[in-house]
Every structure is written in structure tokens, then in C-alpha cells.
N, C-alpha and C positions, 0 to 999 in steps of 0.2 A: 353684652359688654359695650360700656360704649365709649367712642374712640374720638379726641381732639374734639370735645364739649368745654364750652364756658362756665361752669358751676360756680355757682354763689352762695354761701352759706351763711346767714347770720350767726351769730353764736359759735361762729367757728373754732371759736380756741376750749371751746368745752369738752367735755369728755366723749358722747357717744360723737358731735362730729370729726374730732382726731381719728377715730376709728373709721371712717367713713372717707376722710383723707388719705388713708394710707391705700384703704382700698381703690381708690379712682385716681390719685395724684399722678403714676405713671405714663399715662394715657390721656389726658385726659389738664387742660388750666383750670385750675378751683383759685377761688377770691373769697378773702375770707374777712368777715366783716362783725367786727365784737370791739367792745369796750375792755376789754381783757378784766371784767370785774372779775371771773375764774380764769384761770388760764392753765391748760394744758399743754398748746401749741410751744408754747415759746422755749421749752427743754427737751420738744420733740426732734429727732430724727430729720422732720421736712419742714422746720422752722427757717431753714435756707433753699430750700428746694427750688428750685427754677421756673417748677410749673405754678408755684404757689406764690400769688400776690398777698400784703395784708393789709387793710386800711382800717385804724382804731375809728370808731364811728359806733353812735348810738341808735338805736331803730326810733327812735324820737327824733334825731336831727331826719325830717322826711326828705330836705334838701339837700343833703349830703348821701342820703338811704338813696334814691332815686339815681343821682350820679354814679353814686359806687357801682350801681347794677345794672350799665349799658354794657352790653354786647353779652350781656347770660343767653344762655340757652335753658337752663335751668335753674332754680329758686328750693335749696333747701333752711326751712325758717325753721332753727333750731334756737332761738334767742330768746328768755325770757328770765323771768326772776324764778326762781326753784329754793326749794330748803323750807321746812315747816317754820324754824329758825327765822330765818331769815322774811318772810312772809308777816311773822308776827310783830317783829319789829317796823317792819318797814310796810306796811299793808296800800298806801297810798302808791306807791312806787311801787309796788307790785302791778297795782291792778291798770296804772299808765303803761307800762311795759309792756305789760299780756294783752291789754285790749287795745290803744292806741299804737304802739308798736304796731304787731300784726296788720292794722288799719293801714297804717303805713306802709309798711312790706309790699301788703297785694296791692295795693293803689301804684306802686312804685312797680311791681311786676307788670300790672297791666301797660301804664305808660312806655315801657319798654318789650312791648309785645311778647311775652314769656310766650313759648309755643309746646316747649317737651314738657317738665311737669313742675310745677308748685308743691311743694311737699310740707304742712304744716304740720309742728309739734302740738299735741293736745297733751290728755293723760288722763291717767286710770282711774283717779281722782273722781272724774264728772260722772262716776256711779254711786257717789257717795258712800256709805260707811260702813254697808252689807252691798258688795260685790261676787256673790257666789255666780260663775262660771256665766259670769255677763256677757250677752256677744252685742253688737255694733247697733242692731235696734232696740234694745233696752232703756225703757225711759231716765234720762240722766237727770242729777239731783242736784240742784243747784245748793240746798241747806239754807240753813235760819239766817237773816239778816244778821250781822255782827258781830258773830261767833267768826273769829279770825281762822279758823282752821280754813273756810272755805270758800276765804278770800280768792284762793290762789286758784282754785277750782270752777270757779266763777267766772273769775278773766281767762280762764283757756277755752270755757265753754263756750265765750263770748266769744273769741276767735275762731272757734273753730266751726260755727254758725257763720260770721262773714265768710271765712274760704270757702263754704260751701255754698254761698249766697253769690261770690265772685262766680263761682263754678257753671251755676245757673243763670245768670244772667250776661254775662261776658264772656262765659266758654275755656274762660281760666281754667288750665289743667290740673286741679285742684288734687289733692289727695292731703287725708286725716290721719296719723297714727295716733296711737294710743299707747305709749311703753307701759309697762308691766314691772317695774322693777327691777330695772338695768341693773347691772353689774361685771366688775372684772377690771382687770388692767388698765391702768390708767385714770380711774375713775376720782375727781375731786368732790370737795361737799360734804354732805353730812349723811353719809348712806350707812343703812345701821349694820349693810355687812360688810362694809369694808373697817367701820369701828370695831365691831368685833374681832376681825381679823388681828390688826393692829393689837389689840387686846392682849388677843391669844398670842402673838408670838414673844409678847414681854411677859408672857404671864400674869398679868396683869388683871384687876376686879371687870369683871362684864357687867355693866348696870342696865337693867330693862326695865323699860317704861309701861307699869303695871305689873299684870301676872304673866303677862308674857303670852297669855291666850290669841292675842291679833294672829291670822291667819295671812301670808303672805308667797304669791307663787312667783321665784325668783328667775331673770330672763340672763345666761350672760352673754355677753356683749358680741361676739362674735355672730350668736344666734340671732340676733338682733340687727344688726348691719346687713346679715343675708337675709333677712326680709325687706328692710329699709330699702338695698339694691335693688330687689322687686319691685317693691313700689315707684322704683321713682323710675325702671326700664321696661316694667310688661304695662302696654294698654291698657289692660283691663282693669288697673287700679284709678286710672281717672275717674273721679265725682265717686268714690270713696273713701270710709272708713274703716279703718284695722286696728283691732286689739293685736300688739305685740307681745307675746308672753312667752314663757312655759308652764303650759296647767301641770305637767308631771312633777315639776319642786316645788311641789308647795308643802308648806311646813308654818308652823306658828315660831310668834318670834322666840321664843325659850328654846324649841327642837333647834332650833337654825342656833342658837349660841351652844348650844350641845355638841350639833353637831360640827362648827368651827372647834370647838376644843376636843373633839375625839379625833377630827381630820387632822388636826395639825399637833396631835398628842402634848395639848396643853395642858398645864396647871392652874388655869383661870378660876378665880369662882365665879360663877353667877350671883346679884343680889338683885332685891326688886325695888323701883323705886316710886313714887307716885305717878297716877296715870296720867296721860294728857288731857286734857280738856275735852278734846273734841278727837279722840284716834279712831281709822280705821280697824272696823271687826274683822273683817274678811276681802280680803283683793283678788280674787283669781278668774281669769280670763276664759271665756270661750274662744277659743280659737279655730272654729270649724270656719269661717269663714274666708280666714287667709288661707289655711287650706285649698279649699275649695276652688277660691280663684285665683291665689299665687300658688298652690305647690309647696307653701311652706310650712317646716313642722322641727320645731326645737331641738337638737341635736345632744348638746353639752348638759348631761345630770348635774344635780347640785354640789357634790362632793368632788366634784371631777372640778367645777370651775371655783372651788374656795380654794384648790388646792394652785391652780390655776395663778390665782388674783394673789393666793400669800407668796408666791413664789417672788409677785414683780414689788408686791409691799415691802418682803424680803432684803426684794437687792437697793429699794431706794430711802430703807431708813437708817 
């Protein structure tokens, strides 16, 4: 547990870092450092909280990045452009963000001697389009020049190659995740089961992109922060990489809108609609590794956290 830490979070007003505030806020000054393009924070609970600073700042501006993050003890770099949506319109700005950003960050952590840990966001993505039951050395897939899906996939791999280049050469206490398809409470964006959800409680048409065959293994969010914790308090996560997941939910996307409308005793229908260009077949995680060196192992089944997530969808539509 750790106690009266300076913590800095880029991307702080997002969703899994809210989650990761609530857990350390007590104990513990966090500085939170986002452009509020998403914002979770600002209707949260510790939007006034005493322990919690917040400076609107870009991971581009490197000379405001750098100021903001004197006296950390720690660097959680949650900031980057996310949404397939959003990637395809904006693909230049994405790929500034994910890889100069990041450039930024650690250059900005180093100067200010980061000592406890750096903790970079990557994603599930940099296995490309068949992920069955990937673990942490599995060669990652960068994909065809052009094809916008894996713009976004691209810029995190490139970051996530610096953090581990900082790691080995300057002793930056570097650490990789990999999420898995967060979910639960609180969550903004365009996540296809919190759409669902939303769906299901109006009753409302569920549209899936294709037949619905994508295979996807769903992590929520709770499960997800108890590892994160680990990463960023047990030793033995420095100068690695972790797939965050749950291999136990995994499901295609059709089962998962099925089973939001049997959980939540909906009247939705499902329809299909054209495929994407460029979708993930299959996402699911090995996770014998975090295991293995953190102890950690997914707790929350799938039906248990849809039920979970429509509850707080529930109280805030």
C-alpha cells in the first residue's frame, strides 16, 4: 500500500485512471494531467478532493508536461487518443499523441528523476487480428501500411518499445500493460459493451458489426486496477510487460449482446450490420505471466460485471 506518494497521471480524467484515483486518493497526492478531451473526473466524487491537483495540459506541450511533473514519485501514463472512431478520422493526431506524447512523458520523467515506477499504457491491439491466448512474448503485429485500423496500434507499439528502451538504458522503472477490454463503471467512449448495455435497458435495436463471430475476452474494471496496483507496488514488475485480461469471459460479440439482454431481461433485438474494414477475429489474453510474478488472477465473471456496469448506467441516464 503505498502511503504520502506524489502520483501523476496523464490522462487522468479517463476512465480506468478515475478508477485508480479513488483507489490511492486517500493516502496518498495524485496530479492529474489531461486535456479533458474525455472527461470522467469532473462529475466525480474527488473532483474537489484536497489530495487531488489538476492541470488541463497536453502531453505535446513537453514544456508544461515536464513542469507539471516535478516532485512525482510516480508516472502513471494513461494519455493517448483510443476509439476506432476516432483513430479513423483523426489518424495524424493520433499517431502525435501515442508516439510523441509518450517521447515526451519519459523524457519529462527522466529529467525529473522518476525513482518508484513509470507505468506505460500500450494495448491488446499490438497482436494484431488473431490474438488467441497471447502472452507478453509473442511476436506483435504492426499491419499493412495504411489500413487505418492500425494506426492506433502502431503508435502504442512505438511507445511502448521507447519505455522499454528508457528502461534499459537509463534504469527508468519502466513497466508495459496491455488491457484487455476494460469495462464497468464509469467507463466513457465507444466500448461496445457499455453500448450494448445502454441498448438493453431502453430496449432498444443492438447493431453488431458483422456476424458477430469476433471473439472477445472481457476484463472489468475493478479486476483490472488490482493488477494495475501491482504493477505500479511489487518490484518485480519493473522492465516488464503484462497482458491485463480475463481469459475466463471470453465470448463473441453476438454471445456478449445475448447475453446483456438475458442479464438484464431485455427486449432488444439484435441486427447485423456491415463488417469493419479491418476488425479484430479473436482478442484473448494469456495471462500466466501476471500470475506467475504478481499473484494476479481475475475475479469478476462476465454477467456478474454487465450487471454491475447497468446498474451505474441505470442511475445516470
Amino acid at each position: 500500500m503505498l502511503y504520502k506518494k506524489n502520483i501523476f497521471i496523464t490522462g487522468g480524467a479517463g476512465f480506468i485512471a478515475n478508477a485508480l484515483i479513488r483507489h490511492y486518493i486517500g493516502n496518498n497526492n495524485i496530479v492529474v494531467y489531461d486535456n479533458f478531451h474525455r472527461d470522467t473526473l469532473t462529475g466525480s466524487v474527488y473532483a474537489h478532493h484536497p489530495n487531488l491537483k489538476i492541470i488541463k495540459g497536453d502531453v505535446l506541450d513537453a514544456e508544461l508536461l515536464t513542469k507539471s511533473m516535478a516532485g512525482a514519485d510516480i508516472v502513471i501514463h494513461a494519455a493517448g487518443i483510443a476509439g476506432i472512431d476516432t483513430v479513423i478520422i483523426n489518424p495524424v493526431h493520433t499517431m502525435q499523441v501515442n508516439m510523441i506524447g509518450t517521447a515526451n512523458v519519459l523524457s519529462a520523467a527522466l529529467a525529473n528523476g522518476i525513482k518508484d515506477r513509470f507505468i506505460d499504457f500500450s494495448t491488446s491491439e499490438v497482436f494484431g487480428s488473431m490474438a488467441f491466448r497471447s502472452s507478453e512474448n509473442d511476436v506483435t503485429v504492426s499491419g499493412s501500411a495504411g489500413e487505418a485500423r492500425w494506426t492506433y496500434a502502431v503508435s502504442k507499439l512505438a511507445g511502448e518499445h521507447l519505455a522499454h528502451a528508457y528502461y534499459r538504458q537509463y534504469s527508468l522503472p519502466c513497466v508495459t500493460v496491455r488491457p484487455f477490454n476494460v469495462y464497468g463503471p464509469g467507463q466513457t467512449g465507444e466500448g461496445a459493451l457499455q453500448i450494448f448495455i445502454k441498448k438493453a435497458l431502453k430496449n432498444k435495436t443492438i447493431k453488431i458489426d458483422g456476424d458477430g463471430s469476433q471473439i472477445r475476452a472481457w476484463c472489468y474494471i475493478d479486476d483490472f486496477i488490482d493488477c494495475l496496483v501491482r504493477c505500479v507496488e511489487d518490484p518485480k514488475a519493473i522492465g516488464q510487460s503484462f497482458n491485463i485480461g480475463n481469459a475466463r469471459a471470453v465470448i463473441t460479440i453476438l454471445g456478449l449482446a445475448q447475453t446483456v439482454c438475458r442479464a438484464l431481461r431485455s427486449e432488444s433485438k439484435i441486427i447485423h450490420g456491415p463488417p469493419l474494414s479491418a476488425d479484430i477475429a479473436i482478442r484473448i489474453p494469456s495471462v500466466d505471466k501476471v500470475y506467475d510474478l504478481l499473484g494476479f488472477r481475475a475475479k469478476v465473471d462476465l454477467e456478474e460485471g454487465i450487471i454491475k456496469t447497468s446498474k451505474w448506467l441505470a442511475s445516470i441516464m
